[in-house]
TORKOL-4160 file (C-alpha; in steps of 0.2 Angstrom, whole numbers, padded with zeros to 4 digits, m for minus):
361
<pt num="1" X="m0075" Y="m0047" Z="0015"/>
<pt num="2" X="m0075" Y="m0032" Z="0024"/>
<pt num="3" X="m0082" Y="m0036" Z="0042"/>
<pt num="4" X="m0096" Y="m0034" Z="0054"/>
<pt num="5" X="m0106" Y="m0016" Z="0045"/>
<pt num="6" X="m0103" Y="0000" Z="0058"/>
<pt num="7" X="m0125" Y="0007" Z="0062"/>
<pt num="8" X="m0126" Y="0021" Z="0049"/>
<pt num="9" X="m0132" Y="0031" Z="0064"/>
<pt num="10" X="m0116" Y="0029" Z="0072"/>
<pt num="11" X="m0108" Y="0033" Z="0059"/>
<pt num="12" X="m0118" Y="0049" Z="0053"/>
<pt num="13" X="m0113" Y="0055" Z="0071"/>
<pt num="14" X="m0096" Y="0052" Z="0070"/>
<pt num="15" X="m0093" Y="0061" Z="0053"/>
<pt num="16" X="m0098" Y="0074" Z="0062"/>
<pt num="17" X="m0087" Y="0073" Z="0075"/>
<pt num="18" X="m0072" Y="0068" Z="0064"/>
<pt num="19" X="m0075" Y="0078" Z="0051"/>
<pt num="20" X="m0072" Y="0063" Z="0040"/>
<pt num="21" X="m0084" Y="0071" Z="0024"/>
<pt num="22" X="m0077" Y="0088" Z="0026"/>
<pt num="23" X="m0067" Y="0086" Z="0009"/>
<pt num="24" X="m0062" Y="0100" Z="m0002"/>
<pt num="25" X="m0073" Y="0106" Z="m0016"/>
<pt num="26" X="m0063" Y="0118" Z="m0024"/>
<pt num="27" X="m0060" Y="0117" Z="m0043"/>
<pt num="28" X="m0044" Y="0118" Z="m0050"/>
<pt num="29" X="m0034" Y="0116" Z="m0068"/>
<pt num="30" X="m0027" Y="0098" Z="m0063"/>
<pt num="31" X="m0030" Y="0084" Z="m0076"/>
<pt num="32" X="m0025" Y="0068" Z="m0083"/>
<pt num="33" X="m0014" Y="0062" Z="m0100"/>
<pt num="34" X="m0014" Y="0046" Z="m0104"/>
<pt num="35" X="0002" Y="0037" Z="m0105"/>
<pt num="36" X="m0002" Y="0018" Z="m0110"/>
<pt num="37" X="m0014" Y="0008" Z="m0112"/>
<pt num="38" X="m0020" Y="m0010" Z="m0117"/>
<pt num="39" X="m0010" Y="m0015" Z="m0102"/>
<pt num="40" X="m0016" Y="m0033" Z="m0091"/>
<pt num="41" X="m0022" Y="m0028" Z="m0075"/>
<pt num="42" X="m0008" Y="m0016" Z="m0070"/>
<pt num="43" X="m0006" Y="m0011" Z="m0050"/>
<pt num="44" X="0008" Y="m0003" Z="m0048"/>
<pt num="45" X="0023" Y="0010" Z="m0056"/>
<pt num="46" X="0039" Y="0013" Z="m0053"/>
<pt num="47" X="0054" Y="0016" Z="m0059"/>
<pt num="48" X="0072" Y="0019" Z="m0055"/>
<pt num="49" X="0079" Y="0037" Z="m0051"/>
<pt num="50" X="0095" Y="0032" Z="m0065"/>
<pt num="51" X="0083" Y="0029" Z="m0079"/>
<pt num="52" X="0072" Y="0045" Z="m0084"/>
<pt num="53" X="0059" Y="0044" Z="m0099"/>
<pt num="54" X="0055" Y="0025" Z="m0093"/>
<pt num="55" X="0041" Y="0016" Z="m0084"/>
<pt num="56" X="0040" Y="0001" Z="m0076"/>
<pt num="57" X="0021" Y="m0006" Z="m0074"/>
<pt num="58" X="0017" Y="m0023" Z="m0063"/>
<pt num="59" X="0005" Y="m0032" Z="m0069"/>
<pt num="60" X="m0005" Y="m0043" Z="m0059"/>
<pt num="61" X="m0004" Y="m0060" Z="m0064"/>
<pt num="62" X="0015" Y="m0059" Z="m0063"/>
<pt num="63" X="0025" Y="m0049" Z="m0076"/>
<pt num="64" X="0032" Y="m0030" Z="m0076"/>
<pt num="65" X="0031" Y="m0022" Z="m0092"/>
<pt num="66" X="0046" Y="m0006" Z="m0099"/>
<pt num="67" X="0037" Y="0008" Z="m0104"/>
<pt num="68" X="0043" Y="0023" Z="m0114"/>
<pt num="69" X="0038" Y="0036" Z="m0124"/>
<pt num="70" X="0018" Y="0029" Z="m0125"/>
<pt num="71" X="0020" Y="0011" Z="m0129"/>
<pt num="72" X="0027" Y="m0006" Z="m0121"/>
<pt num="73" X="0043" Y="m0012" Z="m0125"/>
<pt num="74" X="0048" Y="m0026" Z="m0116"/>
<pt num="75" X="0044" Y="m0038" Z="m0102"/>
<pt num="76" X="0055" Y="m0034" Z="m0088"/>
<pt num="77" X="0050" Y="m0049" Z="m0077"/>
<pt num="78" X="0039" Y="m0065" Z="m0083"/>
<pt num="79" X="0037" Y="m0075" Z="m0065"/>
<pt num="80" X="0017" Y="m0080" Z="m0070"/>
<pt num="81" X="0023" Y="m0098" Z="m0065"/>
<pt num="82" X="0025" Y="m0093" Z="m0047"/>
<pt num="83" X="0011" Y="m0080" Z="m0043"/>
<pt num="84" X="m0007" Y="m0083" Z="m0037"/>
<pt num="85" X="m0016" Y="m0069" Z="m0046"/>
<pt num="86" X="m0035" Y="m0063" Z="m0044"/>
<pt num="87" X="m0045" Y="m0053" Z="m0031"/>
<pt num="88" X="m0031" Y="m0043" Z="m0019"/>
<pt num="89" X="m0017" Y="m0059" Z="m0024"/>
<pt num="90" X="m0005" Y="m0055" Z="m0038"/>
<pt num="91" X="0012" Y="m0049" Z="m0041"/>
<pt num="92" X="0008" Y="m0034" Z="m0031"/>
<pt num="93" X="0023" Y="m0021" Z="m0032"/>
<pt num="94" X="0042" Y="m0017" Z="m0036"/>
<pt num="95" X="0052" Y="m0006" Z="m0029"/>
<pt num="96" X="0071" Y="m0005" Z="m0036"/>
<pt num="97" X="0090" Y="m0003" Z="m0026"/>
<pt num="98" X="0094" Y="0016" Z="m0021"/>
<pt num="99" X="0112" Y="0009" Z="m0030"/>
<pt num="100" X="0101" Y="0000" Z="m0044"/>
<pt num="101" X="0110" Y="0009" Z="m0059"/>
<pt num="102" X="0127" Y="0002" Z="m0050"/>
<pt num="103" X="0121" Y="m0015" Z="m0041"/>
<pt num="104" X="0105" Y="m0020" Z="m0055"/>
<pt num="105" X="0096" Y="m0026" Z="m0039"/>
<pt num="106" X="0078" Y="m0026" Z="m0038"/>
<pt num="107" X="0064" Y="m0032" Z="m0026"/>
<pt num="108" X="0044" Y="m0039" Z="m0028"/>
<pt num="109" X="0030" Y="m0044" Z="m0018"/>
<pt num="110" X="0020" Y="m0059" Z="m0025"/>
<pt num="111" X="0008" Y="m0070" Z="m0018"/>
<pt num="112" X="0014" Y="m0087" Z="m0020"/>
<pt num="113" X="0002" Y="m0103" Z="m0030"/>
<pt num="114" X="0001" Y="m0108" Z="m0014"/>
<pt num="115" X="m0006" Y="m0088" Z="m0006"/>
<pt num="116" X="0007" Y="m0085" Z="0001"/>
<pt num="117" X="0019" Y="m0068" Z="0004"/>
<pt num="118" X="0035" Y="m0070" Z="m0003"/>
<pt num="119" X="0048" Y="m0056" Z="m0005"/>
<pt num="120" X="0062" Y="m0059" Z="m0017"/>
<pt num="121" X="0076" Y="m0049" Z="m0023"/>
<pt num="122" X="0081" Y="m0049" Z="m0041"/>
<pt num="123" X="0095" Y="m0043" Z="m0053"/>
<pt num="124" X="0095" Y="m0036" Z="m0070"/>
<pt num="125" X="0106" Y="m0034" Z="m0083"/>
<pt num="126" X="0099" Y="m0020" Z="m0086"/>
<pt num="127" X="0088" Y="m0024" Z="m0098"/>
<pt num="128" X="0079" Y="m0038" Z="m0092"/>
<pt num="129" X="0079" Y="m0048" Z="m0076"/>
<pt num="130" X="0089" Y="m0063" Z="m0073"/>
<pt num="131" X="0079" Y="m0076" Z="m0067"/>
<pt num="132" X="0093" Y="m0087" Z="m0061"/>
<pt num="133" X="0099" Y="m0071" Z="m0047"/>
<pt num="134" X="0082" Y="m0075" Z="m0037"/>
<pt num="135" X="0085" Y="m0073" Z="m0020"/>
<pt num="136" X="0071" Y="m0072" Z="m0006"/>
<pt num="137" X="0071" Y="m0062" Z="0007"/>
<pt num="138" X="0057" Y="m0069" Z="0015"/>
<pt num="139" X="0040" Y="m0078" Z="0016"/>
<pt num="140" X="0026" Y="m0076" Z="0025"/>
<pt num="141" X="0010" Y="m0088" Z="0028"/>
<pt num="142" X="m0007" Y="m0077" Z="0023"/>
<pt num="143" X="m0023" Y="m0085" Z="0033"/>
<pt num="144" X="m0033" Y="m0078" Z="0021"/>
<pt num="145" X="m0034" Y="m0074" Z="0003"/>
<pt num="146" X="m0035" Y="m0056" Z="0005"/>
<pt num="147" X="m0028" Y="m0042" Z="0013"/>
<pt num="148" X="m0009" Y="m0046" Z="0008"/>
<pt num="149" X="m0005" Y="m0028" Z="0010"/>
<pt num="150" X="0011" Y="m0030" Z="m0005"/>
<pt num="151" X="0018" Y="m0014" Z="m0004"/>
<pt num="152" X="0035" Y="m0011" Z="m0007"/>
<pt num="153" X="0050" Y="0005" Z="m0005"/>
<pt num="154" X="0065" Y="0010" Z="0002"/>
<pt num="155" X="0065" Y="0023" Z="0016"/>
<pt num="156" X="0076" Y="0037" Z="0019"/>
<pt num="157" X="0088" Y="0026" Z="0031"/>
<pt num="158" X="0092" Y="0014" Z="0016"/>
<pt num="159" X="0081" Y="m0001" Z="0020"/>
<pt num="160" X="0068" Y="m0008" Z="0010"/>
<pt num="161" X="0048" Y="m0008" Z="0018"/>
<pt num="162" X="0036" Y="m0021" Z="0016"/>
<pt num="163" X="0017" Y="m0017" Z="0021"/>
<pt num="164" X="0008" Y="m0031" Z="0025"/>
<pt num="165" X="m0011" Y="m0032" Z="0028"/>
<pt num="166" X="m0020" Y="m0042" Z="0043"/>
<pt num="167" X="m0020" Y="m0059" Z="0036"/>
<pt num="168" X="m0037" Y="m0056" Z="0029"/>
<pt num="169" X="m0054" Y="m0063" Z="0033"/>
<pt num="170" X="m0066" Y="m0046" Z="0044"/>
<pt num="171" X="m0062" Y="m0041" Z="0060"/>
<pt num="172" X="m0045" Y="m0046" Z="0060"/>
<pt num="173" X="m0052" Y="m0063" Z="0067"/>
<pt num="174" X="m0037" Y="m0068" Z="0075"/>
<pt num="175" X="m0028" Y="m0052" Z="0081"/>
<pt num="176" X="m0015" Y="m0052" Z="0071"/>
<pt num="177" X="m0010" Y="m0032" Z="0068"/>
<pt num="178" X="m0010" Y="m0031" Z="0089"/>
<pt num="179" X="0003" Y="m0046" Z="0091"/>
<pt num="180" X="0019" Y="m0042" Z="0089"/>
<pt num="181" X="0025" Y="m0060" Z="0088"/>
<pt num="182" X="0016" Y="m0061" Z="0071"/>
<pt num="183" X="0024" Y="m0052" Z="0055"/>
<pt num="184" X="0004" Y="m0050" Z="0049"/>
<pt num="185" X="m0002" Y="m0031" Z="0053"/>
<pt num="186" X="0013" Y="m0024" Z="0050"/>
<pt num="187" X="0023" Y="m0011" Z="0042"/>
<pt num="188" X="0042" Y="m0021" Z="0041"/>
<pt num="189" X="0058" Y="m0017" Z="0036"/>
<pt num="190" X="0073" Y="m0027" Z="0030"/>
<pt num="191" X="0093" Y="m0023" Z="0029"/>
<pt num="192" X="0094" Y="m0030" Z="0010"/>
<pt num="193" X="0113" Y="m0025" Z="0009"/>
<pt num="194" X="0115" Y="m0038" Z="0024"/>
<pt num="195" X="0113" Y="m0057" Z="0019"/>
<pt num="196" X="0101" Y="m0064" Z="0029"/>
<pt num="197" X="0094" Y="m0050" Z="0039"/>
<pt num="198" X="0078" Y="m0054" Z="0045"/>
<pt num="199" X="0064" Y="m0042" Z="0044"/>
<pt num="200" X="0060" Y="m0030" Z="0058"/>
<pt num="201" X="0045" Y="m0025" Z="0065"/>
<pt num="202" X="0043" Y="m0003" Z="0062"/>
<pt num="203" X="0025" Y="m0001" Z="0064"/>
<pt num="204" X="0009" Y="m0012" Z="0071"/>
<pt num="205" X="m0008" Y="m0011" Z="0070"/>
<pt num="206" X="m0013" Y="m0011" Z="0049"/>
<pt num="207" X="m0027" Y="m0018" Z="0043"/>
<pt num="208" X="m0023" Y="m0017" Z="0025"/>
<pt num="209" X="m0010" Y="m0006" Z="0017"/>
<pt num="210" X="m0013" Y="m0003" Z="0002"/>
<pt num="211" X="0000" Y="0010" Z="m0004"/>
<pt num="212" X="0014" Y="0020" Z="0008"/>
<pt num="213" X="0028" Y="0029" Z="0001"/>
<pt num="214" X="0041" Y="0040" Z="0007"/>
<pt num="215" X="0042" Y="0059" Z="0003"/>
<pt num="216" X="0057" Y="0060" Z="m0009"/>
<pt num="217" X="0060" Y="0080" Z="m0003"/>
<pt num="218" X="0059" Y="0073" Z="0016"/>
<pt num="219" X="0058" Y="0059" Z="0019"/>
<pt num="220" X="0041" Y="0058" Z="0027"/>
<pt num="221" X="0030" Y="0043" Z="0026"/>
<pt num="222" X="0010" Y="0043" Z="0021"/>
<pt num="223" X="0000" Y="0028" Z="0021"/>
<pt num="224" X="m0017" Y="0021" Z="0015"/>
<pt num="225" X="m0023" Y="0010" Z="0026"/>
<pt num="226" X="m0041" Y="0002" Z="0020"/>
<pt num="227" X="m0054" Y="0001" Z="0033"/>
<pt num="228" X="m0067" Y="m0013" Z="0037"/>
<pt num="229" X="m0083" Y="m0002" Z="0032"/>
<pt num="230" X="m0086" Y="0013" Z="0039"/>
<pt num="231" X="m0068" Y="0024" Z="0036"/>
<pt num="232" X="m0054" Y="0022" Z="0024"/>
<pt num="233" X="m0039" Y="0032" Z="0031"/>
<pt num="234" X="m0023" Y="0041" Z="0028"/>
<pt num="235" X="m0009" Y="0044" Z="0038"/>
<pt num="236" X="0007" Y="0052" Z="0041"/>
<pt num="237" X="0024" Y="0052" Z="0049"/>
<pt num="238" X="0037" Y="0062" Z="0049"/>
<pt num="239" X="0056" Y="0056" Z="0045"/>
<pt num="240" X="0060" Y="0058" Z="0064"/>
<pt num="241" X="0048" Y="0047" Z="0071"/>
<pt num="242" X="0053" Y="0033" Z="0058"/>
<pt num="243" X="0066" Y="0026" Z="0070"/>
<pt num="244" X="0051" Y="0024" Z="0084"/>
<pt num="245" X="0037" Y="0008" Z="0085"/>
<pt num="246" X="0023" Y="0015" Z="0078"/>
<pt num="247" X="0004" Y="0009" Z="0083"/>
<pt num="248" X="m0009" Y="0012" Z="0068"/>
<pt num="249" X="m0021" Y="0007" Z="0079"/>
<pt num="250" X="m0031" Y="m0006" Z="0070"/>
<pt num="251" X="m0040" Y="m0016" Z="0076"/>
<pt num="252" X="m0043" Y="m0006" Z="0091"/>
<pt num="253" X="m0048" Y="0009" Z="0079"/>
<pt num="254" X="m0056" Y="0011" Z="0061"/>
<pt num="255" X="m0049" Y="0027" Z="0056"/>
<pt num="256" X="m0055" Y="0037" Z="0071"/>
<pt num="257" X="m0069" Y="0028" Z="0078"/>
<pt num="258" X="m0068" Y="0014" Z="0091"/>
<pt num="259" X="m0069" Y="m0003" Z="0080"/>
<pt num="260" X="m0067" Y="m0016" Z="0096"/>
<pt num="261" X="m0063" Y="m0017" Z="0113"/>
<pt num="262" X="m0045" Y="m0025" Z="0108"/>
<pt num="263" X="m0029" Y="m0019" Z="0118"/>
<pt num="264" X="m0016" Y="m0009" Z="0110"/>
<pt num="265" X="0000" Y="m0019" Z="0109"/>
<pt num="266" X="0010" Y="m0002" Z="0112"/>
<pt num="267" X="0020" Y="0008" Z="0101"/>
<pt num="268" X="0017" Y="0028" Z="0099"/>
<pt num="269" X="0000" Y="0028" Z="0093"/>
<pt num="270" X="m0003" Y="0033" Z="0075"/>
<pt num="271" X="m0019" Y="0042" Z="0073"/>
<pt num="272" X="m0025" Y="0047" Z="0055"/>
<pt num="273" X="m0021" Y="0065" Z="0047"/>
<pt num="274" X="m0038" Y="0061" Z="0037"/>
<pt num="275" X="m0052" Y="0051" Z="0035"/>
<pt num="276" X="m0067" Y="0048" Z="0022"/>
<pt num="277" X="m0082" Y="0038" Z="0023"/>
<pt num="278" X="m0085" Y="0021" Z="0016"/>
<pt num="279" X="m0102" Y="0023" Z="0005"/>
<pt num="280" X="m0108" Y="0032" Z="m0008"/>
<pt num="281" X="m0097" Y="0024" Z="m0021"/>
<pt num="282" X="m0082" Y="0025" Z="m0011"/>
<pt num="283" X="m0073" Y="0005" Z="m0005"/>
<pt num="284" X="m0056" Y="0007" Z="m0004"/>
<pt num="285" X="m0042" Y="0020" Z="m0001"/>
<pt num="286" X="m0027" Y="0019" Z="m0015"/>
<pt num="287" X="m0015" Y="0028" Z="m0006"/>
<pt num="288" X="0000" Y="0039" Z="m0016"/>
<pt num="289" X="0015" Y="0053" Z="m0015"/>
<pt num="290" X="0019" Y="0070" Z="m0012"/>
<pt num="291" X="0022" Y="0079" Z="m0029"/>
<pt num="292" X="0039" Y="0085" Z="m0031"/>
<pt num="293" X="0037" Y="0086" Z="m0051"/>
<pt num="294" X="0041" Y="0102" Z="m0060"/>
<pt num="295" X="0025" Y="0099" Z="m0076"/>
<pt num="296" X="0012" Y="0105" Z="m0062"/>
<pt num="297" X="0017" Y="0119" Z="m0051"/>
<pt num="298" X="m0001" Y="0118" Z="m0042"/>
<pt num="299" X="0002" Y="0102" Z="m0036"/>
<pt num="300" X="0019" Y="0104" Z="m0029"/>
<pt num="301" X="0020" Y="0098" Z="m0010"/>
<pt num="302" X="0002" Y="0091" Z="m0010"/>
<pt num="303" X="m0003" Y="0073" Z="m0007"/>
<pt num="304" X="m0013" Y="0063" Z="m0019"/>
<pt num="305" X="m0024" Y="0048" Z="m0015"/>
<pt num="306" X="m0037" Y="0040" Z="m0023"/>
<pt num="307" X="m0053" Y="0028" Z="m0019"/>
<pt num="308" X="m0052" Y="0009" Z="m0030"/>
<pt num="309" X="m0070" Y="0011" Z="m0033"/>
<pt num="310" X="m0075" Y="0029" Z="m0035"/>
<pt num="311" X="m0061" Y="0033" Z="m0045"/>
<pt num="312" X="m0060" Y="0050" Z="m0035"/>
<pt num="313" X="m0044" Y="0058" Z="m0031"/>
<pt num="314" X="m0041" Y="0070" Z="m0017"/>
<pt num="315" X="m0026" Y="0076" Z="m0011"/>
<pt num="316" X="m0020" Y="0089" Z="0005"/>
<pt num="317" X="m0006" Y="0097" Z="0012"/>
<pt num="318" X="0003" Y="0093" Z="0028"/>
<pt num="319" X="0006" Y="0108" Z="0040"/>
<pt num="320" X="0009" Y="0105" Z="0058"/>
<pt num="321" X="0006" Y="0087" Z="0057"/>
<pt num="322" X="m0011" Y="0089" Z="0050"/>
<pt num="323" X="m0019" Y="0087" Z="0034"/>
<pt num="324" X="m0024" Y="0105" Z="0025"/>
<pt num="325" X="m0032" Y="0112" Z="0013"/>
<pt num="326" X="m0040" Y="0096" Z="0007"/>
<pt num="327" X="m0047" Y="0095" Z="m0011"/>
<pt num="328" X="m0056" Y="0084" Z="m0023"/>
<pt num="329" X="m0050" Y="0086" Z="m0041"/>
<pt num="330" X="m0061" Y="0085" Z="m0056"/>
<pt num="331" X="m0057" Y="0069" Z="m0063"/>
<pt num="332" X="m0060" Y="0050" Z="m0060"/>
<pt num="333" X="m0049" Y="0034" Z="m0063"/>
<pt num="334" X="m0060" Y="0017" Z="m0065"/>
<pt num="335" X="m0051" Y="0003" Z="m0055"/>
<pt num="336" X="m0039" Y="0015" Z="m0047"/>
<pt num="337" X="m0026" Y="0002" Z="m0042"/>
<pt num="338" X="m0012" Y="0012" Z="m0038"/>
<pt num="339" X="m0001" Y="0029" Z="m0039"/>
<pt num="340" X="0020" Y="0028" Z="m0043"/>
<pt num="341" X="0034" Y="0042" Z="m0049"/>
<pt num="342" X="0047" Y="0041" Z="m0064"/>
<pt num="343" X="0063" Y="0046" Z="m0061"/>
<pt num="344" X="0060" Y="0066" Z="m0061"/>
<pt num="345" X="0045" Y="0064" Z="m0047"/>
<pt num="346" X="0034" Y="0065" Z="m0062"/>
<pt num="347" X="0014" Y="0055" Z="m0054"/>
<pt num="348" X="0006" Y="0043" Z="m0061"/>
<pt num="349" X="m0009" Y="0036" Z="m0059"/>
<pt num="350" X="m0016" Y="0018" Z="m0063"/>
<pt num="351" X="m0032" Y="0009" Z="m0069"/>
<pt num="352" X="m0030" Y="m0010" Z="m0067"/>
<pt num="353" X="m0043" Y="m0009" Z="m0083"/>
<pt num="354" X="m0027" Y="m0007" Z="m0092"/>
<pt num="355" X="m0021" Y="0011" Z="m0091"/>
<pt num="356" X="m0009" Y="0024" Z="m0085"/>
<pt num="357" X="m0008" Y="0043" Z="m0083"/>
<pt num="358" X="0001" Y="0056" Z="m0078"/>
<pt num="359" X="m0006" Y="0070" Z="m0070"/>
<pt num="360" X="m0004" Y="0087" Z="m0080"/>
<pt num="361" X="m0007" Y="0103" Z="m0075"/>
């Protein structure tokens, strides 16, 4: 449920004011390949910078499947017994060690049978994962069955991030992305070289994060954060603010606009480099990565995002802390469940109907 609905007067006004609609129309050479299909409800890619030429897709209901050249050919992970899959639950993301080729250490989010977040780190052995090495890193009780946010990646200073939504329900019933003494809301980070470490608290104020990754050239983080039901937004912030609470402003702010009355909860405020409207085929922002590929030299430095139920892409440049030169490409992806990058920063882009691609040039 997406909350109590915005007055499409008000938001007609603010479009204006924002300049929320003001995307890019500007045709270019940018397409899709196909890499895979015939996959089960994928959301997420990823892979480790050691292993060029594979592909590691999550699928939902709780395995990650190798991919190379075109075809599946293992399971990586089968923990089916242990997620709750359907609507935003699921074995939602992996994200591998900076040291995996060394250490064969590994992390996922999951929603538990019970909908619960839990964050577990695994090992490999390089081909497959060794059930018996689980080791989790932390669990936290979800309200609601949705927004469970479920990203993860490791940032620039070595730690590993974990993006987690509002608990769910609309409205963010129970304030939970303005209180810091609640992990719900928030955008965490965890020491996993430390046994132990408990999470910390890096940014406040999400509503639903549904993909944030790290520029691998800078270091600079951009986030998709899904809005109630008037504006889906993206934001940045640059590697030297990472050390700095961050406030993304929710549930104080949708995107832009004024969503409640609610006091921040401090924190340098987080304002979105970009907005879109909710409506007219758009839901749900899938957030992405900078390219730093070689296959497409148009795309070099831009940002991709994508809409769940459009299927559009867009992507932008950041100069001076804003988003440039923002553009809608000419092609569509049903289900658009996630972005990820291979080893040589190569982007991929993911249908959870059961396919991936890669953009070309």
């Amino acid at each position: 449920m997406r909350g109590v609905t915005v007055t499409g007067m008000l938001a007609a006004l603010l479009a204006l004011a924002c300049g929320a609609g003001a995307t890019g129309q500007r045709p270019d050479a940018l397409g899709l390949v196909r890499v895979v299909g015939g996959l089960s409800a994928p959301v997420h890619v990823a892979a480790p910078r050691s292993e060029p030429g594979r592909l590691y897709v999550v699928e939902q209901a709780g395995r990650i499947r190798v991919v190379e050249r075109g075809r599946v050919v293992r399971t990586f992970l089968d923990i089916r017994g242990l997620v709750a899959s359907g609507g935003e639950r699921g074995l939602l993301s992996v994200a591998f060690h900076p040291a995996y080729a060394q250490n064969r250490r590994f992390y996922v989010n999951y929603t538990d049978t019970a909908g619960h977040t839990r964050v577990v780190e695994y090992r490999s052995n390089g081909r497959a994962a060794i059930l018996r090495s689980r080791r989790q890193l932390v669990r936290i009780v979800q309200p609601y069955s949705n927004h469970n946010g479920g990203q993860l990646a490791f940032g620039p200073n070595g730690r590993l991030y974990v993006g987690m939504g509002d608990g769910g329900s609309g409205g963010d019933p129970q304030n939970q992305a303005q209180n810091r003494s609640s992990l719900l809301g928030k955008l965490l980070t965890i020491n996993v070289d430390r046994r132990g470490a408990r999470p910390l608290i890096s940014a406040i104020g999400l509503r639903n994060p549904w993909r944030f990754s790290f520029d691998r050239a800078t270091g600079d983080l951009y986030l998709g954060d899904v809005g109630q039901n008037a504006w889906e937004e993206l934001d940045y912030v640059p590697r030297a603010r990472l050390g700095r609470l961050q406030n993304y402003g929710w549930s104080r702010f949708e995107g832009r606009v004024q969503y409640s009355d609610r006091a921040l909860a401090g924190g340098e405020l987080v304002m979105p480099v970009h907005v879109y409207p909710n409506g007219g085929g758009n839901c749900s922002v899938t957030g992405g990565f900078v390219y730093r590929g070689t296959r497409v030299a148009a795309a070099k430095g831009r940002y991709f995002f994508g809409d769940y139920c459009s299927g559009t892409v867009w992507s932008f440049r950041i100069s001076g802390g804003e988003a440039r030169d923002v553009r809608r490409h000419g092609f569509r992806v049903s289900a658009f469940s996630s972005f990820g990058e291979d080893a040589r920063g190569e982007l991929y882009l993911v249908s959870q109907s059961g396919t991936v691609f890669r953009l070309r040039g």
